[in-house]
PDB file of N, CA, C and O in Angstrom:
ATOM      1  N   UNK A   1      35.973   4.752  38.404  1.00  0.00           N
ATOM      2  CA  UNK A   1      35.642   3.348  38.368  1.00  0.00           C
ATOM      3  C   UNK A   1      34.268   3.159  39.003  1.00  0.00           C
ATOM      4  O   UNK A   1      33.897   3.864  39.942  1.00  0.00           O
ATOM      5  N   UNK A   2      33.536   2.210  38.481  1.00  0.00           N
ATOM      6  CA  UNK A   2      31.997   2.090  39.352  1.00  0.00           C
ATOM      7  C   UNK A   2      32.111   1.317  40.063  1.00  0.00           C
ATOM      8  O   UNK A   2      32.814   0.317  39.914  1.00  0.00           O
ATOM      9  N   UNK A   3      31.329   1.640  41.179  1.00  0.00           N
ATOM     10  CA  UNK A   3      31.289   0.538  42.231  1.00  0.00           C
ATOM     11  C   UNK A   3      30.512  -0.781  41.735  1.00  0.00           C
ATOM     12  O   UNK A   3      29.478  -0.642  41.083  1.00  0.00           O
ATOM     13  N   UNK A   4      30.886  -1.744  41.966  1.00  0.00           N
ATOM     14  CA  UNK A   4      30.829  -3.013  42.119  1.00  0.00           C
ATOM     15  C   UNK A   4      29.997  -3.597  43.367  1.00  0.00           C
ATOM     16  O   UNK A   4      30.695  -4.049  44.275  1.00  0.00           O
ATOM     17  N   UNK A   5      28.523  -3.652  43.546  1.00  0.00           N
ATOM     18  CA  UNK A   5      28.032  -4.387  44.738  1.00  0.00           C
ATOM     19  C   UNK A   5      28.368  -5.787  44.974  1.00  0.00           C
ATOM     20  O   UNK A   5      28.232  -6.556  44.022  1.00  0.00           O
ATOM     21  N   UNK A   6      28.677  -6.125  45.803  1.00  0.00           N
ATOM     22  CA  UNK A   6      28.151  -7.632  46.540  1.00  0.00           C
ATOM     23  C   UNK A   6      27.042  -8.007  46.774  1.00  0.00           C
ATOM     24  O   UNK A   6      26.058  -7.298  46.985  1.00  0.00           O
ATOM     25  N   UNK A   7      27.108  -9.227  46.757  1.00  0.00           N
ATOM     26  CA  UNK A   7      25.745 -10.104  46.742  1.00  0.00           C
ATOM     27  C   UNK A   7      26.392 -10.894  48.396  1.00  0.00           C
ATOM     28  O   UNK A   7      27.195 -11.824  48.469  1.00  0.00           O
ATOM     29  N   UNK A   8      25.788 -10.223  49.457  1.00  0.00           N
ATOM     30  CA  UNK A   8      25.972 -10.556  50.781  1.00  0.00           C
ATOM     31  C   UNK A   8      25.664 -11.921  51.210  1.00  0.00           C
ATOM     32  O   UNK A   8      24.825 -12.197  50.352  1.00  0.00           O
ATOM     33  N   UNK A   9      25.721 -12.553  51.650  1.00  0.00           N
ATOM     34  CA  UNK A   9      25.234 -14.175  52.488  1.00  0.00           C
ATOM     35  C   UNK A   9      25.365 -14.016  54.440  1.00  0.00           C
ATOM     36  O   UNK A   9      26.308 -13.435  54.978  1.00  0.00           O
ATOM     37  N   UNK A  10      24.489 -14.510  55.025  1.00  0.00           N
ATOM     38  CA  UNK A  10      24.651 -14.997  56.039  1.00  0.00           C
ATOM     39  C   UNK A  10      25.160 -16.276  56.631  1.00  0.00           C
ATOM     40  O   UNK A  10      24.800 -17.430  56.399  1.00  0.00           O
ATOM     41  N   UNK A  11      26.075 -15.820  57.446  1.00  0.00           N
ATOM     42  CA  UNK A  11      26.884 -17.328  58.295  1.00  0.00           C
ATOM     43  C   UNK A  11      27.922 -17.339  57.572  1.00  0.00           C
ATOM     44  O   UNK A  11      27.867 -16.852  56.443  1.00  0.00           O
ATOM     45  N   UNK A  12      28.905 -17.807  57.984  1.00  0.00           N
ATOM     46  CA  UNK A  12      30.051 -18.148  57.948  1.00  0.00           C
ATOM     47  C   UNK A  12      30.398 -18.773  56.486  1.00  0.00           C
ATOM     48  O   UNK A  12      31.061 -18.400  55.518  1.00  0.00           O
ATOM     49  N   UNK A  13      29.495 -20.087  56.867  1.00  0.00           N
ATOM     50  CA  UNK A  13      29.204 -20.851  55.183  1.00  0.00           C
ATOM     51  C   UNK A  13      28.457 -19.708  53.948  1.00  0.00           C
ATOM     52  O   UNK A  13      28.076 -20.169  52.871  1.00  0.00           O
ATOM     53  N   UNK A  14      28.354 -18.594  54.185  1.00  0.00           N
ATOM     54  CA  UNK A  14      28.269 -17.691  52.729  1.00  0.00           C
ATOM     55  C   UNK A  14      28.893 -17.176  52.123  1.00  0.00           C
ATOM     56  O   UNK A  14      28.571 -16.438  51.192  1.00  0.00           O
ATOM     57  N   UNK A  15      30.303 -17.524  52.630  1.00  0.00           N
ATOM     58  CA  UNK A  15      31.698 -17.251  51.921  1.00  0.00           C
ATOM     59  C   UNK A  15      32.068 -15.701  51.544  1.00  0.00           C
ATOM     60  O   UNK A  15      32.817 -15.359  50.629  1.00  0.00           O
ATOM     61  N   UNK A  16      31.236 -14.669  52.638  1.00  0.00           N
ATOM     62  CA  UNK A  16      31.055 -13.267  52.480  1.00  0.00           C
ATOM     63  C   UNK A  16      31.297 -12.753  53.925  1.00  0.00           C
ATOM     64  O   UNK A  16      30.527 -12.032  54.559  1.00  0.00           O
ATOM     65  N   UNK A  17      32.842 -13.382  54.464  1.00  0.00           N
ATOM     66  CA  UNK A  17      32.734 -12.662  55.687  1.00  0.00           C
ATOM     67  C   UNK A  17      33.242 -10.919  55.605  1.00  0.00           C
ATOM     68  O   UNK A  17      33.920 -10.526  54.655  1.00  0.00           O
ATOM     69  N   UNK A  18      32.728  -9.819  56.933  1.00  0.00           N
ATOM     70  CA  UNK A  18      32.620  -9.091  57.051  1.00  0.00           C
ATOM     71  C   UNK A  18      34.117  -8.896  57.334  1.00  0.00           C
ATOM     72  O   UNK A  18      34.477  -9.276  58.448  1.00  0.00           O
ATOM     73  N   UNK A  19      35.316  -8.227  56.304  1.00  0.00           N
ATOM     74  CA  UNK A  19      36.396  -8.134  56.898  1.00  0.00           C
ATOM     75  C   UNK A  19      36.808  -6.458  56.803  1.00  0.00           C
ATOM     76  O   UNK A  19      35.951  -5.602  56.587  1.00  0.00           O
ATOM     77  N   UNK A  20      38.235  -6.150  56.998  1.00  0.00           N
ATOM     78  CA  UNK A  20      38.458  -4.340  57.327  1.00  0.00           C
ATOM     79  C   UNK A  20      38.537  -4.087  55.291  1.00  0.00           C
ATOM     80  O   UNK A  20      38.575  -2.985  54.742  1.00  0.00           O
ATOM     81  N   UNK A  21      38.540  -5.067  54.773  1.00  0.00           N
ATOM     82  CA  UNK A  21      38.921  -5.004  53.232  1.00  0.00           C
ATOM     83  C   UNK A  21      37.657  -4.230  52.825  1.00  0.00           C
ATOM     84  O   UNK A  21      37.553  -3.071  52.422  1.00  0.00           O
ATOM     85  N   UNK A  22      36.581  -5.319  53.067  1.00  0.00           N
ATOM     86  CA  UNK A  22      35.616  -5.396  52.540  1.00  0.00           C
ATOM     87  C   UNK A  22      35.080  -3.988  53.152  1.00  0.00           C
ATOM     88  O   UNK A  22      34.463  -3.321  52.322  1.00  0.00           O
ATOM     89  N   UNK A  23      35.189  -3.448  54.355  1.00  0.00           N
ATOM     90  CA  UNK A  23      34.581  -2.385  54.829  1.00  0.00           C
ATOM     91  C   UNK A  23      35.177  -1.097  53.974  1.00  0.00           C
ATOM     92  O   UNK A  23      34.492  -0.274  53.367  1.00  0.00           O
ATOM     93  N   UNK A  24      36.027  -1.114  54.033  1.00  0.00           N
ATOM     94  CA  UNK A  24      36.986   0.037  53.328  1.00  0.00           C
ATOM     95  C   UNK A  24      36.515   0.198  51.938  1.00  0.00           C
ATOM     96  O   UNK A  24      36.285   1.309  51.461  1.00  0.00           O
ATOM     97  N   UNK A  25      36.365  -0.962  51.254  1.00  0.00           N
ATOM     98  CA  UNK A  25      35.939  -1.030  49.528  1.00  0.00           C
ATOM     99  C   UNK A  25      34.068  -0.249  49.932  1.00  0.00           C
ATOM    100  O   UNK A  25      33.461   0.629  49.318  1.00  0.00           O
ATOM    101  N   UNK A  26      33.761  -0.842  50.856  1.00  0.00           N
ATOM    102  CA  UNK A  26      32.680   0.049  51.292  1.00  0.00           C
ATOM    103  C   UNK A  26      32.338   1.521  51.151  1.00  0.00           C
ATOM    104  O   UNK A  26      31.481   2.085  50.471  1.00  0.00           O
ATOM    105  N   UNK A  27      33.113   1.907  51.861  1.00  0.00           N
ATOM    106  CA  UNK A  27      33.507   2.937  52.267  1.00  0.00           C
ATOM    107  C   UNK A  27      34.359   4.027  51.424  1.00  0.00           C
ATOM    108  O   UNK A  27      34.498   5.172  51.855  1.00  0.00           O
ATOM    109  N   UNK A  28      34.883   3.631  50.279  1.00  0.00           N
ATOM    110  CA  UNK A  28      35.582   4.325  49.207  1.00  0.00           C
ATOM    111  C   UNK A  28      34.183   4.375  48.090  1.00  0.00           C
ATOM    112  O   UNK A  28      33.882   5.377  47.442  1.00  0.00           O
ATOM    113  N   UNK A  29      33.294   2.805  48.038  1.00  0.00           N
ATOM    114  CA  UNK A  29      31.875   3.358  47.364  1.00  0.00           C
ATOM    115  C   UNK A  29      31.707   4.727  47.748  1.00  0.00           C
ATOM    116  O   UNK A  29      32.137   5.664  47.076  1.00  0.00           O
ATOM    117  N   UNK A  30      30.965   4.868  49.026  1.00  0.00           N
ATOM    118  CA  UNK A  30      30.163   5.853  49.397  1.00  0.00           C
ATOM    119  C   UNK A  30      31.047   7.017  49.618  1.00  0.00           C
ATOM    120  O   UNK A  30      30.365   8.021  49.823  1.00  0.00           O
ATOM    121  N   UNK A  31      32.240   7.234  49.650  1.00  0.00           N
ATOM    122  CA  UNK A  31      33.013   8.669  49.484  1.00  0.00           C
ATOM    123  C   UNK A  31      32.777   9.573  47.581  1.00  0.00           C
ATOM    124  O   UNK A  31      32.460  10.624  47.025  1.00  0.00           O
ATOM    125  N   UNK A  32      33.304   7.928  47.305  1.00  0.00           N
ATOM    126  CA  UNK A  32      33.227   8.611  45.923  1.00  0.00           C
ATOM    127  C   UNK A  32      31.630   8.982  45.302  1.00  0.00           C
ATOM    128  O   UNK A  32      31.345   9.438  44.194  1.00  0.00           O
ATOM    129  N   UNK A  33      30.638   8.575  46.549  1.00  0.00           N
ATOM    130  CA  UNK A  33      29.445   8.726  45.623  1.00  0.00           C
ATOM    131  C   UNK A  33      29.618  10.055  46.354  1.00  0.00           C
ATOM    132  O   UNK A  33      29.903  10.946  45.555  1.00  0.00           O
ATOM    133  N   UNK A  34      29.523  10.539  47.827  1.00  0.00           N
ATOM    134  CA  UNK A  34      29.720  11.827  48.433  1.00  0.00           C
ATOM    135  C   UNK A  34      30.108  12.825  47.752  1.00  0.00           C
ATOM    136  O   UNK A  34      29.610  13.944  47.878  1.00  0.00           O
ATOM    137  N   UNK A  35      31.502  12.400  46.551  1.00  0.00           N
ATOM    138  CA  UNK A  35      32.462  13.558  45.630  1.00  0.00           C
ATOM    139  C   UNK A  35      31.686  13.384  44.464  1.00  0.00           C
ATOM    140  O   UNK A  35      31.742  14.265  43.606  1.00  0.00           O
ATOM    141  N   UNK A  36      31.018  12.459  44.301  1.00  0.00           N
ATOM    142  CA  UNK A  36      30.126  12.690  42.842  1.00  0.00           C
ATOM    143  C   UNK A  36      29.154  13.904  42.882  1.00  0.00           C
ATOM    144  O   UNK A  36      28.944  14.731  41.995  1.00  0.00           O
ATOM    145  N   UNK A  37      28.591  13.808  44.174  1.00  0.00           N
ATOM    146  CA  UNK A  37      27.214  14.595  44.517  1.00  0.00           C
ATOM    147  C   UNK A  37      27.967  15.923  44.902  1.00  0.00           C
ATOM    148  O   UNK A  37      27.623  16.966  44.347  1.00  0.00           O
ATOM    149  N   UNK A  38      28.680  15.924  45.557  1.00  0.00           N
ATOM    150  CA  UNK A  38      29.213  17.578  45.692  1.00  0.00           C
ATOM    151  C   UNK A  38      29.839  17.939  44.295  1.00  0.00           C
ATOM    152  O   UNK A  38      30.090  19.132  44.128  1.00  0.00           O
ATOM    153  N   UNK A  39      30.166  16.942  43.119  1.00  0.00           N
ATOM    154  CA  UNK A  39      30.687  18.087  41.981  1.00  0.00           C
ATOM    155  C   UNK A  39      29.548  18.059  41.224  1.00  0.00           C
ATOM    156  O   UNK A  39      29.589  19.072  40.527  1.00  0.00           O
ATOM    157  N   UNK A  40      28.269  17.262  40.922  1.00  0.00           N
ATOM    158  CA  UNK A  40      27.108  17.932  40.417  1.00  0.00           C
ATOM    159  C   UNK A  40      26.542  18.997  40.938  1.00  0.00           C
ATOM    160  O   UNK A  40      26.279  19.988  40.256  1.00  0.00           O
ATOM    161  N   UNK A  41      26.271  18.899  42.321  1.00  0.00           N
ATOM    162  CA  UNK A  41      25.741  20.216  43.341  1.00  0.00           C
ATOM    163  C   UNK A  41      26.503  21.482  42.539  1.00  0.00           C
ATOM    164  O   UNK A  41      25.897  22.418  42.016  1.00  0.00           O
ATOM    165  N   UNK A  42      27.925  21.315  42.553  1.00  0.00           N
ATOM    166  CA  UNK A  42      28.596  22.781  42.307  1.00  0.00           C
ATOM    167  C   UNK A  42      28.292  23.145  40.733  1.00  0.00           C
ATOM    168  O   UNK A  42      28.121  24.317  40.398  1.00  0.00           O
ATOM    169  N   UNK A  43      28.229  21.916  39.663  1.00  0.00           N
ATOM    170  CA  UNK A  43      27.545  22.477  38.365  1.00  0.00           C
ATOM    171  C   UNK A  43      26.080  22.410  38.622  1.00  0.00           C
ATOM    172  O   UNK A  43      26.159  22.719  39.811  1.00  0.00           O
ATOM    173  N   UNK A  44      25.310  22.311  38.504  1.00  0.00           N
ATOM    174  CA  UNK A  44      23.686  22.693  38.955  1.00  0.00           C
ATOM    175  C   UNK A  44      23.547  24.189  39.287  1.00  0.00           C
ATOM    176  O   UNK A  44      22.735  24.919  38.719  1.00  0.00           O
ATOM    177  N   UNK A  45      24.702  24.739  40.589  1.00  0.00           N
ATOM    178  CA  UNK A  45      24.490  26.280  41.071  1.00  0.00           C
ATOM    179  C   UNK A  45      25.422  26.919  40.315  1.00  0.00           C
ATOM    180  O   UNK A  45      25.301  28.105  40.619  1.00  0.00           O
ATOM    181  N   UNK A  46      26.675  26.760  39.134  1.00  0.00           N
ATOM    182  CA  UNK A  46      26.510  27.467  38.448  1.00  0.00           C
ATOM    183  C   UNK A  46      25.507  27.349  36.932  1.00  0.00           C
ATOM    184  O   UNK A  46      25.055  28.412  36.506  1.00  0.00           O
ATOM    185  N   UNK A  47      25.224  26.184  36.240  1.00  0.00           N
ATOM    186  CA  UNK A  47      24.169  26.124  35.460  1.00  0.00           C
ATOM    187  C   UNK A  47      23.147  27.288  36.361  1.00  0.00           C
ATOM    188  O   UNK A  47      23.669  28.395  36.229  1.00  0.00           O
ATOM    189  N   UNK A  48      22.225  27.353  36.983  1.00  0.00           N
ATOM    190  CA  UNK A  48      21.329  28.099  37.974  1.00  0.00           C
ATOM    191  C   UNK A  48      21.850  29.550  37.443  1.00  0.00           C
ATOM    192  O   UNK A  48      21.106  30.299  36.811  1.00  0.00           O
ATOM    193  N   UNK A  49      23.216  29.878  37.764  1.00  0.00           N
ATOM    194  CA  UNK A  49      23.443  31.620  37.731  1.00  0.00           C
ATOM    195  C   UNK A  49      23.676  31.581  36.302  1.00  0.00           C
ATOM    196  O   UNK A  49      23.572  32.784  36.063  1.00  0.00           O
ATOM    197  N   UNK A  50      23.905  31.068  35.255  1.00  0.00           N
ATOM    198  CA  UNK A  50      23.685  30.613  34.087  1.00  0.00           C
ATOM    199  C   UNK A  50      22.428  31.126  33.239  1.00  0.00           C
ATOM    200  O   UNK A  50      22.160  32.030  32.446  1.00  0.00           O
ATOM    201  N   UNK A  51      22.011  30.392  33.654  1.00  0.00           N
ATOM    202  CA  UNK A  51      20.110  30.428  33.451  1.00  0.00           C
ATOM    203  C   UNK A  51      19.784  31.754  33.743  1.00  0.00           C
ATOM    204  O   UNK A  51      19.172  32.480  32.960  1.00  0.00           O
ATOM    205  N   UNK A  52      20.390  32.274  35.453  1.00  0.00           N
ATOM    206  CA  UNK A  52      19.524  33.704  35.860  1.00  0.00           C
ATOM    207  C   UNK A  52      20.145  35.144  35.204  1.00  0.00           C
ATOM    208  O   UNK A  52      19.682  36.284  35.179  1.00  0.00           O
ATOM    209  N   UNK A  53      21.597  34.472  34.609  1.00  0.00           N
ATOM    210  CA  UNK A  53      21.954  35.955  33.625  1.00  0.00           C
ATOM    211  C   UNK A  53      21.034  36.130  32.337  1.00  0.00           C
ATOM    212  O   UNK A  53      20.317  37.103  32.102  1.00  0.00           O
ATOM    213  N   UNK A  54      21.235  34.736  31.372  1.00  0.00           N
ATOM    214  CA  UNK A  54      20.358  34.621  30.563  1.00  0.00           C
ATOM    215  C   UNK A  54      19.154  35.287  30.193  1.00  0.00           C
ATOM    216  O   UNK A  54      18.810  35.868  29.164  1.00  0.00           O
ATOM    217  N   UNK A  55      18.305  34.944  31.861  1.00  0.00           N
ATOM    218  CA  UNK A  55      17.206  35.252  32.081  1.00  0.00           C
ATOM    219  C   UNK A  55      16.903  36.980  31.931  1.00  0.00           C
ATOM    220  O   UNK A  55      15.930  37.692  31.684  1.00  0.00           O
ATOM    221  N   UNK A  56      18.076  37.132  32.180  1.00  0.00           N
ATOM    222  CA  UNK A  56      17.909  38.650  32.536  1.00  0.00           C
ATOM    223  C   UNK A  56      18.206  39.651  31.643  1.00  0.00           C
ATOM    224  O   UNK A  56      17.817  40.818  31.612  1.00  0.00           O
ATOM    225  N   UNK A  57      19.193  38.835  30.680  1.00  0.00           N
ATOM    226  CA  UNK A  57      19.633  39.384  29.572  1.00  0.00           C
ATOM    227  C   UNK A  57      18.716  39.194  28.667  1.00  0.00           C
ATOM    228  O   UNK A  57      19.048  39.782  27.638  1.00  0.00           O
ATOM    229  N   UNK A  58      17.438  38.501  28.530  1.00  0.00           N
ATOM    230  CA  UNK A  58      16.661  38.326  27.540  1.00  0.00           C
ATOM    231  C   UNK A  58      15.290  39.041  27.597  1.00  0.00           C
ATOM    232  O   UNK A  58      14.464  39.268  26.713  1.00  0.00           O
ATOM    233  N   UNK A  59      15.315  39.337  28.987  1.00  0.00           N
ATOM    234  CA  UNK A  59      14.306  40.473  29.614  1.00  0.00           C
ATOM    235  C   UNK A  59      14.756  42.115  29.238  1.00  0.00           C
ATOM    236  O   UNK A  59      13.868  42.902  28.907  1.00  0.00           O
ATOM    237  N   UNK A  60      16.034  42.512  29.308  1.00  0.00           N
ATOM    238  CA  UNK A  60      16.651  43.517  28.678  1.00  0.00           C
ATOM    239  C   UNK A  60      16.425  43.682  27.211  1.00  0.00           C
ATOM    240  O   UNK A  60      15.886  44.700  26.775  1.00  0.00           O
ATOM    241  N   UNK A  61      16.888  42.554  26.316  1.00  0.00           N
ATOM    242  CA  UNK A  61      16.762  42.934  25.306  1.00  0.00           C
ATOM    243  C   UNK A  61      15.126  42.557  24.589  1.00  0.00           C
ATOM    244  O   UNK A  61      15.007  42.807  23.390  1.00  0.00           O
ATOM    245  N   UNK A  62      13.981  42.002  25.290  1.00  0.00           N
ATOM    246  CA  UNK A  62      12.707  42.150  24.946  1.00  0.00           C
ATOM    247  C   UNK A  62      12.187  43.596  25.560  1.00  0.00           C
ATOM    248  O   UNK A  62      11.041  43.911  25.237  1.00  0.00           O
ATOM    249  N   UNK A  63      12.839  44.404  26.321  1.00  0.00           N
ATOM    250  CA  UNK A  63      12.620  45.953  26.938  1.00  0.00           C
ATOM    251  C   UNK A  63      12.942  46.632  25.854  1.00  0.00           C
ATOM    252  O   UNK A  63      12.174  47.468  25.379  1.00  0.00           O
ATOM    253  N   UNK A  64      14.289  46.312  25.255  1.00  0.00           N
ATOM    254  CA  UNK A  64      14.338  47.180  24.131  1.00  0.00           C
ATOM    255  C   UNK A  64      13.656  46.974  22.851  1.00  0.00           C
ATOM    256  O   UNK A  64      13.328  47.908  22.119  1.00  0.00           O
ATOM    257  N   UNK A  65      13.455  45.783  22.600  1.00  0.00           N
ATOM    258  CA  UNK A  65      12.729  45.703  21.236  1.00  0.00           C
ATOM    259  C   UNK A  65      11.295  46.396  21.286  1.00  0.00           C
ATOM    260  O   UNK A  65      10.563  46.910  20.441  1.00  0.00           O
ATOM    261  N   UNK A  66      11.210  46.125  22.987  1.00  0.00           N
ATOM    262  CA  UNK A  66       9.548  46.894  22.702  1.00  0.00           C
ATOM    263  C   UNK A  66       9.627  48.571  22.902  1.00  0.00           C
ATOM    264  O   UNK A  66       8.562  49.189  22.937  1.00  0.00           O
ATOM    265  N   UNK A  67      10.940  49.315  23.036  1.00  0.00           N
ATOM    266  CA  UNK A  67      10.810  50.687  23.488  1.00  0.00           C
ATOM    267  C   UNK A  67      11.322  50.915  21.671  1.00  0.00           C
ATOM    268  O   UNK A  67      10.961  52.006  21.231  1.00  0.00           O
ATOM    269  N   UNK A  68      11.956  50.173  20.831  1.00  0.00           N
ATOM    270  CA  UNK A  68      12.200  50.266  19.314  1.00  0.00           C
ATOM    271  C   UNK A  68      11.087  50.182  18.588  1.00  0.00           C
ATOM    272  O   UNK A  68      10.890  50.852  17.573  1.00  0.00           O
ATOM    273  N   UNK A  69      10.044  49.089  19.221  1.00  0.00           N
ATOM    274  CA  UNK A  69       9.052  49.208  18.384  1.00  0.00           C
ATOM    275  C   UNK A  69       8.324  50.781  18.100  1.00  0.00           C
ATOM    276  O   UNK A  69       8.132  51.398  17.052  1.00  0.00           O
ATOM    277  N   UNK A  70       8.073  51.056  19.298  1.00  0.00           N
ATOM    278  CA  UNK A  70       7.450  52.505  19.687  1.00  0.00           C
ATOM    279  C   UNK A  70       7.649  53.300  19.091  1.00  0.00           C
ATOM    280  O   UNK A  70       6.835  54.113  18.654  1.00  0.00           O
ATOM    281  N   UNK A  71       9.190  53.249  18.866  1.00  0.00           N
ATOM    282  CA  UNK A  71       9.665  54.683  17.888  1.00  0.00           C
ATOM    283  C   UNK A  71       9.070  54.747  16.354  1.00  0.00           C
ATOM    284  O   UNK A  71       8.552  53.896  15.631  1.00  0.00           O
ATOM    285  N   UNK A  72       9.330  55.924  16.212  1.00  0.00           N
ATOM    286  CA  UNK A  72       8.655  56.218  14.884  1.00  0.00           C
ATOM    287  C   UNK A  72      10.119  55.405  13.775  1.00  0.00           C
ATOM    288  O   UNK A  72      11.291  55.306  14.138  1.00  0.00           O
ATOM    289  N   UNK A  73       9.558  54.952  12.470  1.00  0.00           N
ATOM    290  CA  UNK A  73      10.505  54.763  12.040  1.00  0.00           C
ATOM    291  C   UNK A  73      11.469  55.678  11.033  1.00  0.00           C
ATOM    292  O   UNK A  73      11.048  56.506  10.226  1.00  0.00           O
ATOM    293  N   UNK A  74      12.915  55.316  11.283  1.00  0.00           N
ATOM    294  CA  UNK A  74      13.191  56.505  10.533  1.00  0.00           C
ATOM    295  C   UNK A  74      14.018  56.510   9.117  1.00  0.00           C
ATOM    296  O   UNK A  74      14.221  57.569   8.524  1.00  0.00           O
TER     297      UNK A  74
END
């Protein structure tokens, strides 16, 4: 569910008092943004080892195309 901001007022007459409700709905915002950011963090570092096999596997097989080129053909 997305969080929902308030539009805050000062004084009493802004019909936005500070209660344990309102803190908590607070406070479940910013957890769930906390669990948003730690489950992108954890896809990002595997995307990352992703990328660095890739990387490595494409370096291997440009090693071999160039030790194939070399050879005589047969």
């Amino acid at each position: 569910m997305a969080f929902v901001p308030k539009t805050w007022a000062d004084g009493s007459a802004g019909g936005t008092p500070i209660t344990a409700a309102e803190l908590n709905r607070i406070e479940a915002g910013v957890a769930g943004v906390d669990a948003d950011q730690e489950a992108l963090a954890g896809l990002v570092s595997t995307q990352a080892a992703t990328i660095s096999n890739l990387t490595d596997t494409v370096t291997a097989l440009a090693a071999r195309v160039t030790a194939l080129e070399g050879e005589p053909a047969g």
